[in-house]
C-alpha positions as CSV (number, residue, x, y, z in Angstrom):
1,X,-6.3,-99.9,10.5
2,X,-8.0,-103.4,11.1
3,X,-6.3,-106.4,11.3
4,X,-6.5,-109.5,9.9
5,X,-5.8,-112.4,12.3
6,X,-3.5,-115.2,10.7
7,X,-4.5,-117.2,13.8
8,X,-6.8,-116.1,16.9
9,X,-6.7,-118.2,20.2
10,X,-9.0,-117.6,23.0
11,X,-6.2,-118.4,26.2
12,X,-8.9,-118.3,28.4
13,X,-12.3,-117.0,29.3
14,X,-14.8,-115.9,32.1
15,X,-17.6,-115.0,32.0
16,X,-21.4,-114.0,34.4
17,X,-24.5,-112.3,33.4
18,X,-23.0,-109.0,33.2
19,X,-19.2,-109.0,31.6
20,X,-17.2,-111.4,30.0
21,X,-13.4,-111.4,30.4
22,X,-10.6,-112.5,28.1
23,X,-6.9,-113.0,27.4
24,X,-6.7,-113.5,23.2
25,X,-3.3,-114.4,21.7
26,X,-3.3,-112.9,18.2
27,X,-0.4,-113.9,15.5
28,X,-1.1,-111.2,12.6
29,X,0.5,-109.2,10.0
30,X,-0.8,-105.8,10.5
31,X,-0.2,-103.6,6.9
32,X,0.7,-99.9,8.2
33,X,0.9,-98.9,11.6
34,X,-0.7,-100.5,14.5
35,X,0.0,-99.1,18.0
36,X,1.6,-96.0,16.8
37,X,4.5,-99.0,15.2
38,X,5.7,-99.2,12.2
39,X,5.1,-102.7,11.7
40,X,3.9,-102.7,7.8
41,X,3.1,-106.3,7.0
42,X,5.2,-108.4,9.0
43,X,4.6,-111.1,11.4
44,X,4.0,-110.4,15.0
45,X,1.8,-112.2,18.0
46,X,0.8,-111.0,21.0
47,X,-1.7,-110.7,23.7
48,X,-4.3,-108.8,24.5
49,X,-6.4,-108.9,28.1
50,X,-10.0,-107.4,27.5
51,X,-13.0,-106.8,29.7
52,X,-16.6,-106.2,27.8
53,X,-19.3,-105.2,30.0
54,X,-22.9,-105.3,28.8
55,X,-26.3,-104.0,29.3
56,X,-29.6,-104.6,28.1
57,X,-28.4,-107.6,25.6
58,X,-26.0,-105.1,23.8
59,X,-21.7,-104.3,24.5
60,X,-21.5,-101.1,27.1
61,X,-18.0,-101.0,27.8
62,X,-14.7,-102.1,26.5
63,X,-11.4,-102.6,28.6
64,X,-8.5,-103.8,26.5
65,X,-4.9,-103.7,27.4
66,X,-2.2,-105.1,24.6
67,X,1.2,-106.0,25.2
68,X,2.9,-103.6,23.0
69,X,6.5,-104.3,24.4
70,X,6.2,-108.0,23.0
71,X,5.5,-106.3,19.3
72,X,8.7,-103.6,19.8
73,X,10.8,-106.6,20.3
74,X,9.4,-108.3,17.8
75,X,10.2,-105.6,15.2
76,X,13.6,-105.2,16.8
Protein backbone atom coordinates (compact mmCIF):
# COMPACT_ATOMS: atom_id res chain seq x y z
CA UNK A 1 0.00 0.00 0.00
CA UNK A 2 1.80 3.37 -0.70
CA UNK A 3 1.19 6.33 1.00
CA UNK A 4 0.46 9.56 0.20
CA UNK A 5 2.08 12.16 2.45
CA UNK A 6 -0.39 15.19 3.46
CA UNK A 7 2.85 16.75 4.81
CA UNK A 8 6.56 15.36 4.99
CA UNK A 9 9.20 17.00 7.28
CA UNK A 10 12.75 16.10 7.27
CA UNK A 11 13.41 16.54 11.54
CA UNK A 12 16.86 16.19 10.85
CA UNK A 13 19.57 14.85 8.75
CA UNK A 14 23.24 13.47 8.51
CA UNK A 15 24.83 12.59 6.23
CA UNK A 16 29.02 11.33 4.78
CA UNK A 17 30.19 9.76 1.65
CA UNK A 18 28.74 6.50 2.39
CA UNK A 19 25.04 6.69 4.31
CA UNK A 20 22.75 9.17 4.98
CA UNK A 21 20.61 9.13 8.16
CA UNK A 22 17.17 10.50 8.95
CA UNK A 23 14.31 11.09 11.39
CA UNK A 24 11.06 12.04 8.83
CA UNK A 25 7.82 13.11 10.58
CA UNK A 26 4.95 11.96 8.23
CA UNK A 27 1.17 13.25 8.78
CA UNK A 28 -0.79 10.96 6.21
CA UNK A 29 -4.01 9.29 5.63
CA UNK A 30 -3.09 5.77 4.70
CA UNK A 31 -6.43 4.01 2.63
CA UNK A 32 -6.27 0.22 3.88
CA UNK A 33 -3.97 -1.21 6.14
CA UNK A 34 -0.56 0.08 6.81
CA UNK A 35 1.52 -1.73 9.51
CA UNK A 36 -0.64 -4.68 9.72
CA UNK A 37 -3.55 -1.50 11.19
CA UNK A 38 -6.56 -0.94 10.21
CA UNK A 39 -6.22 2.60 9.70
CA UNK A 40 -8.40 3.02 6.25
CA UNK A 41 -8.18 6.72 5.42
CA UNK A 42 -7.91 8.54 8.48
CA UNK A 43 -5.40 10.96 9.74
CA UNK A 44 -2.29 9.83 11.56
CA UNK A 45 1.45 11.33 11.95
CA UNK A 46 4.30 9.74 13.01
CA UNK A 47 8.00 9.12 12.76
CA UNK A 48 10.10 7.24 11.09
CA UNK A 49 14.17 6.92 11.79
CA UNK A 50 15.96 5.50 8.58
CA UNK A 51 19.45 4.67 7.65
CA UNK A 52 20.33 4.32 3.64
CA UNK A 53 23.57 3.03 2.89
CA UNK A 54 25.01 3.28 -0.63
CA UNK A 55 27.44 1.95 -3.02
CA UNK A 56 28.76 2.69 -6.30
CA UNK A 57 26.36 5.95 -6.67
CA UNK A 58 23.21 3.72 -6.13
CA UNK A 59 20.90 2.81 -2.52
CA UNK A 60 22.48 -0.65 -0.95
CA UNK A 61 20.76 -0.84 2.15
CA UNK A 62 17.74 0.39 3.95
CA UNK A 63 17.24 0.57 7.85
CA UNK A 64 13.91 2.00 8.78
CA UNK A 65 12.29 1.81 12.13
CA UNK A 66 8.52 3.48 12.56
CA UNK A 67 6.89 4.34 15.60
CA UNK A 68 3.89 2.13 15.27
CA UNK A 69 2.73 2.69 18.99
CA UNK A 70 2.18 6.48 18.15
CA UNK A 71 -0.39 5.33 15.08
CA UNK A 72 -2.23 2.55 17.69
CA UNK A 73 -3.01 5.45 19.90
CA UNK A 74 -3.89 7.44 17.31
CA UNK A 75 -6.58 5.05 16.05
CA UNK A 76 -7.60 4.48 19.71
Amino acid sequence: MALVPAAFEIQSLIADSLHVACRLRFDVTPQGDFLGLSVNGRRVTFCENVIYAFRDGKIQEVWSVIDKAAIEAQLR
